[in-house]
Structures are given as structure tokens and as C-alpha cells.
C-alpha positions in Angstrom: 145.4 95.5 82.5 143.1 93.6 80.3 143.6 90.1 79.0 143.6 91.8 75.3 146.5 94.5 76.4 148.4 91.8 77.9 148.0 89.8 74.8 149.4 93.0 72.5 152.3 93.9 74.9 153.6 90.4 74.7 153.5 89.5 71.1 155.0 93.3 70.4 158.1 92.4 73.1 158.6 89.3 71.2 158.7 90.9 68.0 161.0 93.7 69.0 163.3 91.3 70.6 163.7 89.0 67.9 164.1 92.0 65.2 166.9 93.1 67.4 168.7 89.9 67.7 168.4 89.7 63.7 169.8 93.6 63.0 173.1 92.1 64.9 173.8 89.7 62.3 173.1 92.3 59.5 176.4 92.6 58.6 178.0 89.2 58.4 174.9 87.2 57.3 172.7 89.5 54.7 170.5 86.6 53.8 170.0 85.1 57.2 168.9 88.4 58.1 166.6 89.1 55.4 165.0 85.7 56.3 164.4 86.3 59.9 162.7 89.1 58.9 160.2 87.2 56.5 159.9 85.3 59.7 159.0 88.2 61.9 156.3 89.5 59.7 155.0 85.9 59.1 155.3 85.8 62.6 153.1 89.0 63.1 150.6 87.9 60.7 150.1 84.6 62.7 149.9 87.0 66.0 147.3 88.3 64.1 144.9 85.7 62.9 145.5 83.9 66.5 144.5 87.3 68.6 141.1 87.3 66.1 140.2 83.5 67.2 141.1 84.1 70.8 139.4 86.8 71.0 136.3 86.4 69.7 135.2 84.1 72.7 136.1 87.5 74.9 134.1 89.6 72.9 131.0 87.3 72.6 131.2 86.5 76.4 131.5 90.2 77.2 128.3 90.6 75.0 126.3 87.9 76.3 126.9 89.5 80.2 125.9 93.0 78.9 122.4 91.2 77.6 122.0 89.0 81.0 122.6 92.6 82.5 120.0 93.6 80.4 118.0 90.5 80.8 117.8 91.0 77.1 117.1 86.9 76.3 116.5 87.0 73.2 120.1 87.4 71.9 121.7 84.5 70.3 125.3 84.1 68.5 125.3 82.3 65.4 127.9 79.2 65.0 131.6 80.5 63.5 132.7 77.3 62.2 135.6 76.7 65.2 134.6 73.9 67.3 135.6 75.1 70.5 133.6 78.4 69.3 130.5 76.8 68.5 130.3 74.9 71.7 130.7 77.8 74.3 127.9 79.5 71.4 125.6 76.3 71.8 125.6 76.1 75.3 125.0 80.0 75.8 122.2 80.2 73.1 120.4 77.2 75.5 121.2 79.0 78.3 119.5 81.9 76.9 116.4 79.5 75.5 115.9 78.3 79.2 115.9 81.7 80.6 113.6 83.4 78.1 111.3 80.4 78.4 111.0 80.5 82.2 110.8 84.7 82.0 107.8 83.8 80.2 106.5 81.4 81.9 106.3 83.3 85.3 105.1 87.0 83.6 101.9 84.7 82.3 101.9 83.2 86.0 101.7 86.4 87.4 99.7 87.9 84.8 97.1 85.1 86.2 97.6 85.7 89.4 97.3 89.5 89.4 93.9 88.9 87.3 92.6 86.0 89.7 93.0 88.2 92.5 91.6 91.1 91.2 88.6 89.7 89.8 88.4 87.0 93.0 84.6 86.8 94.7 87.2 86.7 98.2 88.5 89.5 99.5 92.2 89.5 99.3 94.4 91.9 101.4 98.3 91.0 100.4 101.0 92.7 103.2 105.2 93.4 102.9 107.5 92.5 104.9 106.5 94.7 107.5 103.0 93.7 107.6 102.0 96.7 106.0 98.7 96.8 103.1 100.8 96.3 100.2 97.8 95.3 97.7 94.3 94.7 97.8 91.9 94.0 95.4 88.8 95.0 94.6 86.3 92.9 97.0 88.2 93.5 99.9 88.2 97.2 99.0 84.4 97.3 98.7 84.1 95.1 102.0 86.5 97.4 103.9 85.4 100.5 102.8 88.1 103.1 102.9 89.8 102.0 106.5 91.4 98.8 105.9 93.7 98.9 108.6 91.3 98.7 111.3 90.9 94.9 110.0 94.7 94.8 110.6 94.4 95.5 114.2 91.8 92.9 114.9 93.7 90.2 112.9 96.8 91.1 114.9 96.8 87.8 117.4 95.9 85.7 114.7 98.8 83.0 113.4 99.4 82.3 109.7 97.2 79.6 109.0 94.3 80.4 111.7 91.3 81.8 110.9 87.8 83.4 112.4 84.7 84.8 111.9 84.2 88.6 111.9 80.5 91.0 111.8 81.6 94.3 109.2 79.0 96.5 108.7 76.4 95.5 111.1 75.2 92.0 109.6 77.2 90.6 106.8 79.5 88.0 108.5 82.7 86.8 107.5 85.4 84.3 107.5 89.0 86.2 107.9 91.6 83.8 106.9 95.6 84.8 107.4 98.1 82.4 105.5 101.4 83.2 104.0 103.8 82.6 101.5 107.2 83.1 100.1 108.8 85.8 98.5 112.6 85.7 97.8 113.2 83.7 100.4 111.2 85.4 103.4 107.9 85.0 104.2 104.4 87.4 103.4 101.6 87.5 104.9 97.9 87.6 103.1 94.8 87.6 104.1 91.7 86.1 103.0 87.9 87.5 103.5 85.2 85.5 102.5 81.4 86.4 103.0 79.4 83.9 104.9 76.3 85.5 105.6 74.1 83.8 103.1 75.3 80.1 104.3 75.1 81.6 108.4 71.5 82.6 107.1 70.4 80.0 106.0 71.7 77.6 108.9 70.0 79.9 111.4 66.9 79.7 109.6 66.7 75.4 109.3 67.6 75.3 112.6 64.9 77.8 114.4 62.6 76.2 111.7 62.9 72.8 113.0 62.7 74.5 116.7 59.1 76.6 116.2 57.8 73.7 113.7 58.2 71.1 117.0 57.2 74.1 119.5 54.0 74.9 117.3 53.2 70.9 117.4 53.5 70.8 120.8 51.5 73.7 121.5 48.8 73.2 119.2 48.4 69.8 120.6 47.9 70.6 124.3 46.6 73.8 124.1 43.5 72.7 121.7 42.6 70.0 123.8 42.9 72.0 126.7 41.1 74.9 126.0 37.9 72.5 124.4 37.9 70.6 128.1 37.6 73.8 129.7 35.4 75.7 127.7 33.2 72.4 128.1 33.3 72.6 131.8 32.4 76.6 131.6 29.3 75.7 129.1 28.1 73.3 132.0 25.3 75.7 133.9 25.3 72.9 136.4 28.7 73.4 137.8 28.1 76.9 138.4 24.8 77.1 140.3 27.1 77.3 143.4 28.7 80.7 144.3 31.3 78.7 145.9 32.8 78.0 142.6 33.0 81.5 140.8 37.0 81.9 141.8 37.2 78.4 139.9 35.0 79.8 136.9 37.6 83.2 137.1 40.4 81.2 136.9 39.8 78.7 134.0 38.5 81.8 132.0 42.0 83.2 132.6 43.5 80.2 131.9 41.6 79.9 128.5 43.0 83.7 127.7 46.3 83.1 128.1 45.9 79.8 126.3 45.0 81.9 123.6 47.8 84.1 124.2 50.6 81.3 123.6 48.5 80.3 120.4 49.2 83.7 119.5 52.7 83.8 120.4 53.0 80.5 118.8 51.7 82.0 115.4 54.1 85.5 115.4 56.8 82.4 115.6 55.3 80.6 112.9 55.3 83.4 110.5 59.1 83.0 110.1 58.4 80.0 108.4 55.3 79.7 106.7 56.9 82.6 103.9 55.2 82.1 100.6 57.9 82.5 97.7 58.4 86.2 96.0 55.8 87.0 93.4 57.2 89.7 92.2 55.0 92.0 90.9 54.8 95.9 89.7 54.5 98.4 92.8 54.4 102.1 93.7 56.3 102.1 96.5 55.0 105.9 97.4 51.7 104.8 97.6 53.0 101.8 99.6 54.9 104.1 102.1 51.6 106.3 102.4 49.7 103.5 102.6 51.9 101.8 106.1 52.3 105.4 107.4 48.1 106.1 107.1 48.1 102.5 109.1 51.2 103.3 111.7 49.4 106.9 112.1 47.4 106.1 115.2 50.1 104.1 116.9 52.4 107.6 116.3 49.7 109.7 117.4 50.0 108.0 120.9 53.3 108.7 121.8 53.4 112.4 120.1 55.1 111.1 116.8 55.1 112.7 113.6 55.6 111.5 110.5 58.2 113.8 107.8 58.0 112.8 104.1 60.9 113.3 101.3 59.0 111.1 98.2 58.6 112.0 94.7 55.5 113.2 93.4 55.1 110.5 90.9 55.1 106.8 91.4 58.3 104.9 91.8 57.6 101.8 90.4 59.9 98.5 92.0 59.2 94.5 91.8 58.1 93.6 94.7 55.5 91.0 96.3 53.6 93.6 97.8 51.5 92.0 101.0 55.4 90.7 102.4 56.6 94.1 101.4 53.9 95.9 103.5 54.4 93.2 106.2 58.3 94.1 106.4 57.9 98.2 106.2 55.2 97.9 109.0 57.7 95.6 111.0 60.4 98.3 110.3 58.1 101.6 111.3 57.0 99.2 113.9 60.8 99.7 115.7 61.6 103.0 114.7 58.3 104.0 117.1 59.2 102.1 119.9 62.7 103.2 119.6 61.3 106.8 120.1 60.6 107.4 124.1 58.2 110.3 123.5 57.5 113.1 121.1 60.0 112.0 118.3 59.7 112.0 114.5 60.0 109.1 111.8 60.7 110.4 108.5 60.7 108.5 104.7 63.1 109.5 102.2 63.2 108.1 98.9 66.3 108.4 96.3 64.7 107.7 92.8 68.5 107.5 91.2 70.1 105.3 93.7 66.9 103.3 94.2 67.5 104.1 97.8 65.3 104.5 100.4 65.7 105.6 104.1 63.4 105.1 107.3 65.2 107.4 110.1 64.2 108.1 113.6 65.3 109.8 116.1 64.9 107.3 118.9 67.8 106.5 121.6 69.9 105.1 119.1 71.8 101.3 119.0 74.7 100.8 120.8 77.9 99.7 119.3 77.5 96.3 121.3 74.0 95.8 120.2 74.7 96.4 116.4 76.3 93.2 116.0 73.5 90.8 117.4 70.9 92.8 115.0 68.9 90.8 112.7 69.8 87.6 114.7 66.6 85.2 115.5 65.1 85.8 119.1 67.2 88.7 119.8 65.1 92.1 121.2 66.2 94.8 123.5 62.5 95.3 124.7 61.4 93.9 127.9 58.6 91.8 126.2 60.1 91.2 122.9 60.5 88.1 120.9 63.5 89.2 118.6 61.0 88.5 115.6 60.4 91.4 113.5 63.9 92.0 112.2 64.4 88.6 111.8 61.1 88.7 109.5 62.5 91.7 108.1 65.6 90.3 107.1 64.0 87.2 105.5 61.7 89.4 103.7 64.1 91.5 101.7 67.0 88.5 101.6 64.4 87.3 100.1 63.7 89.5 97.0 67.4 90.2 96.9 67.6 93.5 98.1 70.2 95.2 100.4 69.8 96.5 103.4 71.6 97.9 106.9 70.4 99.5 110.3 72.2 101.5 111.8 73.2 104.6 113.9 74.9 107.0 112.2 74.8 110.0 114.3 73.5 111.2 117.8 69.5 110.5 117.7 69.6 109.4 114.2 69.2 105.6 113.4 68.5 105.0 109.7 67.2 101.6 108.1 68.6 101.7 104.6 67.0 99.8 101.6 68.6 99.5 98.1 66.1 97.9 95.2 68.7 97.0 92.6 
């Protein structure tokens, strides 16, 4: 039974009662009757006006719980006059204040949030409870491709707080950071993916800088010197008159050779860092494919390799410094040759829309645990390489700021992609 039934029943006993007790007396005391019952209805009146004031409090209460309920905060009460009234009203109406004011205050927090991480440069992978992909913006999207999850696994040792450095997609690298934080009084994880190729890059390169600048020195300096004391020695007839001495003669003329051999190696090194900067310039890039391919031709020819063609018929047009762009797509037909044991085929595609364009061969093929070293300085997989070409490659085109990836992407099919935008 409510408090306002309770209230009713009562104040109707009461009433009854007492209009009992005064019909007893009806008939010896006429007028003391007739005044109790001015009384009773005076009395029923005051029931009245009190039940309104008491109430009211009930009915504003219950109406401020159905807008919490709601979380409807913007209704307010307006003072009645009654002093007890207007206090429980103040205090409610601040109540109400403070709790619209902090509703607001934490939709525009996580209106920023929701807009930091979606227009964040970090990839940002946020899990429930059950470590389940919950959200993830848009850079971790495009970094992760459509298979998230296999990040997941890889990240599954890792503690809240730790972080490592990952290879996706062949060469970018990145820093993976896990963290956490808390949610209605448990914790979430998130993780963190940050793209540190560029500053990787860029350490790699000052520190094999410094390396072949003090190798080149050295060389130069004791192989110049060497090679004129020698040659010296072989332009004296007078040391040779004797047959005695031809082995000698043999052997410093070897020695002079492959003097000129570690000059030689010296200077493939020294390329690396002795780039000019970009000048950008206008160029066909058909008539710069044609143009390598016409110059690779003879080297193909050797080992039964043909070249296939997909190119426009018209010039495609790019901005490009065109002697390091030759140098790169030499170095790049270069490996797709050697990749090829015999009889094999290289062939040149060109996407005009995409501004795509595609060297495949159909060579051996790069193994998933070789894929990950690729493009790092000194690296090869031949016998006698020196791990430079990519690594020119790769400065080349980081260089004028276009995308690329090598890659196997099916049985005897290896494709070196390269995006001009």
C-alpha cells in the first residue's frame, strides 16, 4: 500500500469515527452536535490542504526518478514558496546541473577521442574484455590489410606496457605497442602501431655511410700507392732481363688486377652514398622501360630469357630524375634475371590509372624467411653478392617518394611493384 493510500485510509477512519461519536449525542445536545460537525468538515478541509503540501514532495520526487531513469537532465522544478519545498527543489535542480554538466563534459571527451583515434597517424587496434578486435581505426586498417587478427597472435606473449618491433608487408617496419586501460572498473587492452621505417632508414643509411666512407679512405689510400710502386717495378726493363723473375712479374700483374678489383668493389659501395638529390624532371617511362630492356637484352639472351611487354602505346609521362631512375630499373631487371635459373621470362606491365607498374619474373621465388631481410644493406642470397642493388633501389625510389614492395605472390611469380603517386 502506498504512502498516499495509507494517508487517505487514515484521515477517512478518523473522520468516520469522530462523526459517529457526534450522531450519539444527537439527541440530548443538538448544538454540540451541529458543532462537531462544522468541526469534522473543517477538519476534512485541513486533511485536504495538508495531503496537497505533503504530497507534492512525493510527486516531484517520483518525477525527478522517472527523468534520472530517463537520464533526462534537463528537468528542473521551479520554487513553490514552502521552505522545506524549495530546499529538497534546490538541491535536486543542482544535482541535476552537475549531472548534465558532466554528461556533457565526457560526450565532447569522447567525441575527441573517437575523432583523435580515427584520424591518428598510429595505428590503433582497441580489444573487449575478451581480447577480442573491438575497434580499429583507419591506419591500422590500411596497415593490416583485411586480417588483423594474425597481429593478435604474434602480440599474444607480449605484457601491457611492452612493446617490439614487427616487419608487415615485406619492408615497412614497425613499433607494436600493447598498453591498457580502464573501463568500468576492469581493464582493456589496446594496441599501438607505429611506422618506423623511415627513422630505421635513415639510421641504417648514416651508419653504413660512415662505414664505406672510412672503407673507401682506407682503400684508396693503400691501394693507389700500391698499385703506382708496382706498376713502377713492372715499367723497369731491367728487372726483367732475367727469366728467373717472370713468376714474380705474373704475380704483381695479378696483384695489380685485383687491386683494381677492390677499387671497383670499393666504388659499387660508394654509390650508396654519393646520390645526387632528385631533379625531378618530365619522363616517358615507356620509352624508359624500352630503353633498360634494349640494354638488359643481351644479358637475357644468355640465359634463354625473354622479355613480355603490357605498356600503353602512348607515353606515360611521371617526374622523375631520369639517369637514377634508369640506374634503379636496371638494378631491378638486374635480379629478376639472376633470379631466373634458365629459359624464364621477365615481363613489364604498366597501369596508367593506378600509376602502377609491375616487373614479374618467374624465377625460384623468395622465401618467406628471406622476405623480411629484403632491402636491408649487405644482404644477398647470391654466392658473390654484395647486398647492394636493392639497397640502391630502395634509396632511389624512397628517394622521389614513391611506393614500392617485392614480393612472391604465387608459385614462380615474384613481382616488384612500383606506385608513382
Amino acid at each position: 500500500m502506498t504512502l498516499k493510500a495509507k494517508y487517505i485510509l487514515y484521515v477517512v477512519i478518523i473522520h468516520l469515527v469522530i462523526l459517529g461519536l457526534s450522531y450519539l449525542i444527537l439527541a440530548q445536545h443538538k448544538i454540540i452536535f451541529i458543532i462537531s460537525e462544522a468541526l469534522v468538515i473543517v477538519s476534512i478541509f485541513i486533511s485536504i490542504a495538508l495531503y496537497k503540501q505533503l504530497i507534492r514532495p512525493l510527486i516531484y520526487l517520483r518525477d525527478g526518478i522517472n527523468a534520472i531513469k530517463d537520464q533526462d537532465f534537463s528537468v528542473k522544478f521551479l520554487p513553490t514558496g514552502k521552505s522545506e519545498m524549495d530546499q529538497l527543489i534546490e538541491v535536486y535542480n543542482q544535482m541535476m546541473d552537475s549531472l548534465r554538466a558532466e554528461r556533457t563534459r565526457q560526450e565532447e571527451q569522447h567525441f575527441f577521442l573517437e575523432k583523435l583515434i580515427r584520424t591518428s597517424p598510429t595505428g590503433i587496434i582497441i580489444l573487449d574484455y575478451d581480447h577480442q578486435i573491438r575497434q580499429i581505426n583507419p591506419k591500422a586498417a590500411e596497415i593490416l590489410g583485411t586480417r588483423p587478427e594474425g597481429l593478435l597472435t604474434q602480440l599474444a606473449p607480449l605484457k601491457p606496457g611492452e612493446a617490439k618491433t614487427v616487419k608487415l608487408g615485406g619492408m615497412n617496419t614497425y613499433k607494436i605497442q600493447k598498453a591498457h586501460f580502464i573501463d568500468r572498473g576492469f581493464a582493456r587492452v589496446f594496441v599501438m602501431i607505429e611506422e618506423v621505417t623511415s627513422e630505421i632508414f635513415e639510421a641504417e643509411k648514416n651508419a653504413y655511410g660512415k662505414v664505406i666512407r672510412m672503407m673507401a679512405h682506407e682503400v684508396n689510400n693503400t691501394v693507389g700507392p700500391v698499385n703506382s710502386i708496382i706498376n713502377t717495378a713492372l715499367d723497369s726493363k731491367d728487372l726483367w732481363v732475367s727469366d728467373e723473375r717472370s713468376s714474380l712479374r705474373n704475380a704483381m700483374q695479378v696483384a695489380v688486377a685485383r687491386n683494381q678489383n677492390l677499387n671497383l668493389f670499393m666504388r659499387n659501395f660508394a654509390d650508396l652514398v654519393k646520390l645526387t638529390p632528385v631533379n625531378k624532371l618530365q619522363v616517358d617511362l615507356v620509352a624508359l622501360v624500352h630503353s633498360v630492356s634494349s640494354f638488359m637484352e643481351v644479358r637475357a639472351q644468355q640465359q634463354d630469357i625473354r622479355f613480355n611487354f603490357d605498356l600503353p602505346a602512348e607515353p606515360f609521362h611521371i617526374k622523375a630524375d631520369l639517369q637514377q631512375m634508369e640506374q634503379a630499373l636496371i638494378n631491378i631487371v638486374k635480379n629478376a634475371i639472376e633470379a631466373i635459373d634458365d629459359k624464364g621470362s621477365v615481363r613489364f606491365s604498366l597501369d596508367t590509372k593506378l600509376k602502377k607498374m609491375t616487373i614479374s619474373d618467374n624465377g625460384t621465388g623468395i622465401s618467406a624467411e628471406l622476405s623480411d631481410q629484403l632491402f636491408s644493406p649487405f644482404f644477398s642470397t647470391k654466392k658473390d653478392g654484395q647486398g647492394i642493388g636493392l639497397t640502391l633501389v630502395r634509396e632511389i625510389l624512397l628517394n622521389h617518394g614513391f611506393e614500392f614492395s617485392l614480393k612472391t605472390t604465387a608459385p614462380r611469380q615474384t613481382d616488384f611493384v612500383i606506385l608513382f603517386v
